[in-house]
C-alpha positions in Angstrom: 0.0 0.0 0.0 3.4 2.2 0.2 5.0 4.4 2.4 1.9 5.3 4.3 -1.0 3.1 2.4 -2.1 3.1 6.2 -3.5 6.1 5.9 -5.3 4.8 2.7 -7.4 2.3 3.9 -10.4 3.7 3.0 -9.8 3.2 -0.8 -7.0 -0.2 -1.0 -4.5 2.5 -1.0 -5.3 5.2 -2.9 -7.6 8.4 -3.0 -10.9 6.9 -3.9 -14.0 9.3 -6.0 -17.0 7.1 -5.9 -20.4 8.8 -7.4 -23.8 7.2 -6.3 -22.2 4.4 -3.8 -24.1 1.8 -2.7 -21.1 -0.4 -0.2 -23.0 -0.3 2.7 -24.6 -2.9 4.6 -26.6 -3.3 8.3 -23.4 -5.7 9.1 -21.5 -2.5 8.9 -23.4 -1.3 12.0 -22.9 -4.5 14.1 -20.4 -5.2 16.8 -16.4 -5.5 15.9 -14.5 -5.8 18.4 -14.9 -8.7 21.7 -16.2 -7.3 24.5 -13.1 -6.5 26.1 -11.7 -3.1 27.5 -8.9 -3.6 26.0 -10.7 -2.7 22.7 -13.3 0.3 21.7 -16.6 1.1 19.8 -19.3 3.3 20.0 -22.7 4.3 18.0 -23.4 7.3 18.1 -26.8 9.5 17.6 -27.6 13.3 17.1 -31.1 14.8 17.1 -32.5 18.3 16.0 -36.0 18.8 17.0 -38.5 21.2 15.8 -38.8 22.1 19.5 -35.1 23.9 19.2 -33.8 21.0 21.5 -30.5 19.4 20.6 -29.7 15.9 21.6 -26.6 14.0 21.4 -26.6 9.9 22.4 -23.3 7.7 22.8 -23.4 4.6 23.5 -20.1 3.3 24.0 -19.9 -0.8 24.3 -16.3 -0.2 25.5 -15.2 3.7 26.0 -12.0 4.9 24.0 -11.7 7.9 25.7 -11.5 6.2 29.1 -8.6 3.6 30.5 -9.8 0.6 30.7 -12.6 1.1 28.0 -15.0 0.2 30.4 -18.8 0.5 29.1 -20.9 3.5 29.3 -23.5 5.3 28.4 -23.9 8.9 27.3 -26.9 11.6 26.9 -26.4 15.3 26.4 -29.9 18.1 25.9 -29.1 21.1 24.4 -32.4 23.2 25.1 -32.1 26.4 23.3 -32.6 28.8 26.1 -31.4 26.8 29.4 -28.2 24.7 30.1 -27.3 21.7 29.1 -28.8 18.5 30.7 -26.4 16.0 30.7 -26.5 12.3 32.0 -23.8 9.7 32.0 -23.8 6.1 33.2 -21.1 3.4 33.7 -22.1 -0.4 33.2 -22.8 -2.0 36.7 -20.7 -5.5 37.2 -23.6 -8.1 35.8 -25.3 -5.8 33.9 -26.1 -6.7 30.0 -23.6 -5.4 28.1 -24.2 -7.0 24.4 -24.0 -6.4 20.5 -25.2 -7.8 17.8 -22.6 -8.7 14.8 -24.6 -8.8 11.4 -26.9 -5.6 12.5 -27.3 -3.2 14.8 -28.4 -4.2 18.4 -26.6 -2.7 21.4 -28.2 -3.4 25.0 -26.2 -1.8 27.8 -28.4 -2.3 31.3 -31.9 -1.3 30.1 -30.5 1.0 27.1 -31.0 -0.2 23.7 -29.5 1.0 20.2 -31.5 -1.5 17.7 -32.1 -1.5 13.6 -35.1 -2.9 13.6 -34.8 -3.4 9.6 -37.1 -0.3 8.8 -35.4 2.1 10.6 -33.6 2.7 14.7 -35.1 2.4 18.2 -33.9 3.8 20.6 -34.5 3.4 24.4 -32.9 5.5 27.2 -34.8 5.7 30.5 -32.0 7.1 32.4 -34.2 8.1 35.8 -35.3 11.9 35.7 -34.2 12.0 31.9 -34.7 9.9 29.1 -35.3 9.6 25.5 -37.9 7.2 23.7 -37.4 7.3 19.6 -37.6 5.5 16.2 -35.7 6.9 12.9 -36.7 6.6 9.6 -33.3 7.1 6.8 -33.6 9.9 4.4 -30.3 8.8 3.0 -29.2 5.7 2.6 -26.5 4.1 5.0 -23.1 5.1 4.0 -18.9 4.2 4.3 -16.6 5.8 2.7 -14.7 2.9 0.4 -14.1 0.3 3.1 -15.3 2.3 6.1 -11.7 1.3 7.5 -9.8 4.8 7.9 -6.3 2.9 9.5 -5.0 -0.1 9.5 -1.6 -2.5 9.1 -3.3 -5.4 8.4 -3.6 -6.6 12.5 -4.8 -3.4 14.1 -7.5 -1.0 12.5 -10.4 1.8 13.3 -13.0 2.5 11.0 -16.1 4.6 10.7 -19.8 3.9 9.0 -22.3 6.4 8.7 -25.8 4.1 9.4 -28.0 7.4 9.4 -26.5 10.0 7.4 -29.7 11.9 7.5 -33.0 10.9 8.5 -36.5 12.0 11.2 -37.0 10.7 14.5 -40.3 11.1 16.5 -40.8 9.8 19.8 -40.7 11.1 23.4 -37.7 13.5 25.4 -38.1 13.4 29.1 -36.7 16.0 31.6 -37.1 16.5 35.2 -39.6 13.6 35.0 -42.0 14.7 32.3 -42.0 13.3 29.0 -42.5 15.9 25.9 -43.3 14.6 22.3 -40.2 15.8 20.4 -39.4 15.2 16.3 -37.2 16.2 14.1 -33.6 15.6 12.2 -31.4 12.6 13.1 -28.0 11.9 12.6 -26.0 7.9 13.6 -22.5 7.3 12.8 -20.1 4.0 14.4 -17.1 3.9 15.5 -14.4 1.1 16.7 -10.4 0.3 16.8 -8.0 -1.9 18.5 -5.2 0.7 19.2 -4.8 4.0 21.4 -5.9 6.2 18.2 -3.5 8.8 19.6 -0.6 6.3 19.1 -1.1 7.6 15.2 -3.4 10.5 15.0 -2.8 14.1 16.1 -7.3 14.5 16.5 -9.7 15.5 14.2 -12.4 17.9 13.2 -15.7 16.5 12.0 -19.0 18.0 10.3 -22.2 18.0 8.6 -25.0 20.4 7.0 -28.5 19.2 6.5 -29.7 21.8 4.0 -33.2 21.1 2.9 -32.2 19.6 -0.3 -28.4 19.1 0.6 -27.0 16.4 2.7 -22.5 17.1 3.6 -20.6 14.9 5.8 -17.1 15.2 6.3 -13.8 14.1 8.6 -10.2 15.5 8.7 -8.7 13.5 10.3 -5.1 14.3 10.9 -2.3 11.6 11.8 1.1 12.5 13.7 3.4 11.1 11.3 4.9 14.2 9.5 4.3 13.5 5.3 1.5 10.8 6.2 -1.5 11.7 4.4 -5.1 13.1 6.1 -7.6 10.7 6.0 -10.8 12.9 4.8 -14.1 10.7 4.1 -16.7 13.1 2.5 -20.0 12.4 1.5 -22.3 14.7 -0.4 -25.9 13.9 -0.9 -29.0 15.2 -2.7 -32.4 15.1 -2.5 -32.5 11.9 -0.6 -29.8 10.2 -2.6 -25.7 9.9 -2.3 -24.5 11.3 -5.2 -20.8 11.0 -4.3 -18.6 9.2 -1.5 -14.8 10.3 -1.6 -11.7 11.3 1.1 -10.5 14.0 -2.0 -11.6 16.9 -0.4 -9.5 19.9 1.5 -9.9 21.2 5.2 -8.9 24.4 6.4 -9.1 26.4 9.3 -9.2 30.2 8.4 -9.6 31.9 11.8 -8.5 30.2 15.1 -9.5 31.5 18.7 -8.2 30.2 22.1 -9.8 28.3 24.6 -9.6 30.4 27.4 -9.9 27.4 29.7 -7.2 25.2 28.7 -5.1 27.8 26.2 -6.2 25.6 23.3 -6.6 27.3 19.8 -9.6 25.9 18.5 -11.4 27.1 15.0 -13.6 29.7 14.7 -13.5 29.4 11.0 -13.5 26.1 8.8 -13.7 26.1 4.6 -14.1 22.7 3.1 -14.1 22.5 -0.9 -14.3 19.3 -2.6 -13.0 19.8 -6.6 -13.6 16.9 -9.1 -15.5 15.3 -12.1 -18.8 16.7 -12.0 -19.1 18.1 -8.7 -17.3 21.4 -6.8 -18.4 22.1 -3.8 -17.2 25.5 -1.6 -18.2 25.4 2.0 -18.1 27.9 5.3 -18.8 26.8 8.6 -18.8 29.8 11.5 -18.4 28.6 15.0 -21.0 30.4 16.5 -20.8 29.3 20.5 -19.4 25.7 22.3 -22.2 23.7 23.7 -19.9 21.4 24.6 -16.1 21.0 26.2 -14.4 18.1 27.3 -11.3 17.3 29.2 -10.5 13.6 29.5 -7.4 12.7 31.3 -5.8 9.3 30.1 -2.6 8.1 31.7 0.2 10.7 30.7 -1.8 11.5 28.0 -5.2 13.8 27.7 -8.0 14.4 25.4 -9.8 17.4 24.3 -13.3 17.5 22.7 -15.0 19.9 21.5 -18.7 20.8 20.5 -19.8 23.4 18.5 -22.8 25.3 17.0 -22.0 27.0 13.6 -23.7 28.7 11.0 -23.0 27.2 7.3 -22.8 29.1 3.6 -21.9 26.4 1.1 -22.3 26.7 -3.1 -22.8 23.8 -4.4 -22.6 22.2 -8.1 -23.4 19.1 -9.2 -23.0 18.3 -13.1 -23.7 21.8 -14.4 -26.4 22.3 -11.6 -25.4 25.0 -9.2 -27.0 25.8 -5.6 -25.8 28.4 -2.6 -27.1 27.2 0.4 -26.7 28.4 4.5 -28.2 27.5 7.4 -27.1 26.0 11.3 -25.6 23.2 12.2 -23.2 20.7 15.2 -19.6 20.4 14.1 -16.0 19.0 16.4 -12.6 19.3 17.2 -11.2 16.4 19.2 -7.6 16.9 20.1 -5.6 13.9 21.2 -2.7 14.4 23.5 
């Protein structure tokens, strides 16, 4: 795979361009790793609701940003005009920790991640707060090539996108009293048998759900100087994935520090995606955090970051040309 065909998992080595892919399958969203805490994985969920609430769900069969990856369970509201309600649980000794390998079906305690074959459930009663939902795909699951972003043949981590897009309906419950909530939903997966910051410097990660536009995309950078940045991208339309690809280019135009751990993080990100048939030139505007994390591990730390942005993208697809804004969730996840 050469010098650093590592980094080129995604595509057997090379940069891939794929347009309408179809590679996905519901075995891409089961288990793949033993349920060990040596070893990581996690689905995760997003929610917009047409309530304003935001709502992010990790449930992590064995947690990479903890030593040991011990199990646990994760559940951040975002109302828009009150803080954050946040819950986290750990796995109790004897409680059900179990996933399913050809599909989708997580059960950690009483919480339950399941593809139920025409569409997600999801079950979190979490005490005072809880969420209660089904999803229904507007896009079609998605990986990038292989959905393998590193690997030398023993060790690897990859990354599916079940949900790229899709609506949710079901119930949000805080302080004890359930609301109907519906809206936009969001699912991606993630596992790996190595400390990712063994290779890897961190990463920032994104989407925009325009009304007729569907972006996803990850920069992820590695800490060997000269190895290449792994950069999955999909762009969708209109229900349907017109391209899959990692030849697309990241770059932070305006930094600002974190005042809380002297961190510059981006204020200011372009993406732009140049090839057959398709150019794509986007802005996304950090707008506030909703979300910082500091997650000591060892001698080593992580820091994560959650933001709220404002997007202007112009988009052309064979001849067809579209600017689009609007608001949407983006990271930065810095591995020490």
């Amino acid at each position: 795979m050469g010098d650093f065909g590592n980094y080129l998992s995604l595509f057997a080595g090379q940069r891939g361009w794929k347009r309408s892919p179809k590679d996905f399958s519901p075995a891409d969203d089961g288990v793949h790793i033993e349920d060990t805490n040596d070893e990581w994985e996690w689905w995760y969920f997003d929610f917009s609701f047409d309530n304003g609430y935001k709502v992010v769900v990790t449930f992590h069969y064995h947690n990479m940003f903890l030593l040991p990856h011990v199990p646990t369970m994760q559940l951040f509201i975002y109302p828009s005009d009150a803080p954050p309600v946040v819950k986290m649980w750990a796995l109790r000794p004897g409680q059900v920790n179990s996933a399913a390998q050809d599909h989708c079906r997580v059960q950690m305690g009483d919480l339950i991640a399941e593809d139920t074959g025409d569409g997600y459930r999801l079950e979190m009663d979490m005490g005072k707060v809880g969420l209660s939902v089904t999803i229904k795909n507007d896009v079609p699951g998605w990986k990038a090539g292989s959905g393998v972003l590193w690997t030398d043949g023993k060790n690897e981590t990859g990354w599916v996108v079940p949900i790229p897009r899709g609506r949710v309906e079901g119930s949000l419950t805080i302080e004890g009293v359930a609301q109907p909530v519906a809206g936009m939903a969001y699912h991606d997966h993630n596992w790996g048998d190595f400390e990712l910051e063994e290779h890897f410097w961190g990463w920032y990660w994104g989407r925009i759900f325009d009304p007729k536009y569907t972006l996803i995309y990850g920069w992820v950078i590695p800490k060997e100087k000269g190895a290449p940045i792994v950069s999955p991208f999909l762009l969708g339309r209109d229900g349907k994935i017109i391209l899959g690809t990692d030849q697309i280019e990241v770059t932070i135009e305006e930094m600002r520090k974190d005042e809380q751990f002297g961190i510059e993080i981006p204020q200011k990100l372009r993406l732009t995606c140049r090839g057959e048939g398709i150019h794509v030139d986007g802005a996304l505007t950090t707008e506030r955090v909703v979300e910082t994390l500091y997650l000591p591990r060892g001698e080593n730390s992580y820091h994560y970051y959650r933001f709220l942005a404002t997007y202007q993208a112009s988009i052309e697809i064979d001849g067809q040309k579209d600017e689009v804004a609007g608001e949407t969730l983006h990271e930065f996840m810095l591995l020490e």
